[in-house]
C-alpha positions as CSV (number, residue, x, y, z in Angstrom):
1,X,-28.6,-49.5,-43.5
2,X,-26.6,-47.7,-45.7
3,X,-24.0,-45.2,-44.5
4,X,-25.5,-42.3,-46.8
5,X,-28.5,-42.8,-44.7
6,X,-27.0,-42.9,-41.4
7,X,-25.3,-39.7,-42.3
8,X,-28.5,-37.6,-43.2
9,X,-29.9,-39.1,-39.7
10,X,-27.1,-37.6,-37.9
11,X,-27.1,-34.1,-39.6
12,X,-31.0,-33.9,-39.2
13,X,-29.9,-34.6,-35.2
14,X,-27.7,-32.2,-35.2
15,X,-29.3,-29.6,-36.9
16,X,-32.3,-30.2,-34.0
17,X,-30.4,-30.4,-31.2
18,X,-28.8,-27.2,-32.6
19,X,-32.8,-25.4,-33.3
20,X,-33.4,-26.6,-29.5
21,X,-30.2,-25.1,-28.0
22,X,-31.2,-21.8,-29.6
23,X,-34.6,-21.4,-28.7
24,X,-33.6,-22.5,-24.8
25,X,-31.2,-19.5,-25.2
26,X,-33.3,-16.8,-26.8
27,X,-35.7,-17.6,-24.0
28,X,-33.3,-16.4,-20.8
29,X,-33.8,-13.1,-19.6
30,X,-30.8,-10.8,-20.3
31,X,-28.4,-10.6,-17.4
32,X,-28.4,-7.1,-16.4
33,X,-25.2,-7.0,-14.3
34,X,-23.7,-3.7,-14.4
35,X,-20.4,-3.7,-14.7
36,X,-17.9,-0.9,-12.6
37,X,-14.9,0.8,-14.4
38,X,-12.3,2.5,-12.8
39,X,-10.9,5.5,-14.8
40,X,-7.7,7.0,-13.2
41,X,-7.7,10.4,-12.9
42,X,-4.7,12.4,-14.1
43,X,-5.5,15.1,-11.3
44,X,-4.3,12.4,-8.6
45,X,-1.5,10.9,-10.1
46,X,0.5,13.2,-12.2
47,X,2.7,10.5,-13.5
48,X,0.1,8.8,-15.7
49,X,-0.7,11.8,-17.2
50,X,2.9,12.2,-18.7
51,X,2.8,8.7,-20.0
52,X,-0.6,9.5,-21.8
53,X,1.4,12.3,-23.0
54,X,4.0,10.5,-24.1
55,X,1.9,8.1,-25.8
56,X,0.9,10.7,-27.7
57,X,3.7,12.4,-29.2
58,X,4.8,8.8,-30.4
59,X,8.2,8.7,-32.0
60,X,9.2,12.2,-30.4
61,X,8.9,10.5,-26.9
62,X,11.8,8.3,-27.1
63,X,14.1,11.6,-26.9
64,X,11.9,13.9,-24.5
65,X,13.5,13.9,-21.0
66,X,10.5,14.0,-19.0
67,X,9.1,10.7,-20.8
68,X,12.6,9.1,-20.5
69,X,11.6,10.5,-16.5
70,X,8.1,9.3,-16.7
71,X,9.4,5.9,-17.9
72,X,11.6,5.2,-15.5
73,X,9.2,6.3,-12.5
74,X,7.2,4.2,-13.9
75,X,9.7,1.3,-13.9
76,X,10.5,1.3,-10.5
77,X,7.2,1.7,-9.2
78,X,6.1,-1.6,-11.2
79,X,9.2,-3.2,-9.6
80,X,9.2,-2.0,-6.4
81,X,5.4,-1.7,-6.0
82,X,3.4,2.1,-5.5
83,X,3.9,2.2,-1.7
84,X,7.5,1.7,-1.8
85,X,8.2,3.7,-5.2
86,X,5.8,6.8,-3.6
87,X,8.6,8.7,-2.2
88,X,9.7,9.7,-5.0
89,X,7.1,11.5,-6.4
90,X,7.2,12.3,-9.9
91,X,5.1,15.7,-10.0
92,X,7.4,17.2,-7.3
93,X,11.1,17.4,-7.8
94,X,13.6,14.9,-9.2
95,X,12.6,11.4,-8.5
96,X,15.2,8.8,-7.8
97,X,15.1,6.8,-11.1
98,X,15.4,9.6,-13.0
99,X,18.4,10.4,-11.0
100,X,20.6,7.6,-12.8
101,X,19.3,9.1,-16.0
102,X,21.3,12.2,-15.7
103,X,24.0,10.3,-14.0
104,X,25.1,8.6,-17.1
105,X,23.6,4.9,-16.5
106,X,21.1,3.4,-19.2
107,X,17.5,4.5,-18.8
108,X,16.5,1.3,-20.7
109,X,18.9,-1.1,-20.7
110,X,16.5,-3.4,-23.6
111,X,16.0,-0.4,-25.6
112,X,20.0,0.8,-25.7
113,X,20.7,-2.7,-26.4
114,X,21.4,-3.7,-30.3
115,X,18.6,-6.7,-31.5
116,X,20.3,-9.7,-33.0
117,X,20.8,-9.9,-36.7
118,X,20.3,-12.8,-38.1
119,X,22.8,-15.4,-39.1
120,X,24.9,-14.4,-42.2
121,X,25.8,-17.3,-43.8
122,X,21.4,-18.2,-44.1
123,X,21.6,-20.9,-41.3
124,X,19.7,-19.9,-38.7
């Protein structure tokens, strides 16, 4: 046999096996799982509604104390975890990450950081 003909069996294969995967598919019913979302409400947790804010206002956020404060809060309760971060609530009163803000120590150590510029003499 000649290899042009061997090739045009093997795409007319394929091209079947491809027809009789598609028509096995079209024929199972739909899956009608429902699927649950969970929206966080703002009324419940006051912090994520300042970082929605903050989203927000873009550019302007990076100077706004109570983003800087929202940040942070934020921070420390991804670090520490929500049940150990909870006393210091963010809608009530001065939280205790946002204490070292106004104490002088970096909010954001990566952000306050310089990047690296690349190498001058064009090795990098």
């Amino acid at each position: 046999m000649k290899t042009g003909t061997i090739a045009r069996i093997g795409a007319a294969g394929f091209v079947v096996t491809a027809l009789a995967l598609s028509l096995v598919q079209l024929n199972e019913p739909a899956s009608t799982a429902t699927q649950t979302v969970f929206v966080a409400d703002d009324g419940i947790d006051p912090l994520r509604a300042e970082l929605r804010r903050c989203r927000s206002i873009g550019q302007a956020a990076a100077s706004d104390t109570l983003c800087l404060r929202a940040w942070a809060e934020q921070r420390s309760r991804f670090f520490m975890g929500v049940q150990q971060a909870t006393g210091s609530d963010f809608g009530e009163g001065e939280s205790a990450a946002s204490a070292t803000i106004d104490g002088g120590a970096a909010a954001n150590s990566d952000a306050a950081a310089p990047s690296p510029s690349p190498m001058q003499d064009g090795s990098n």
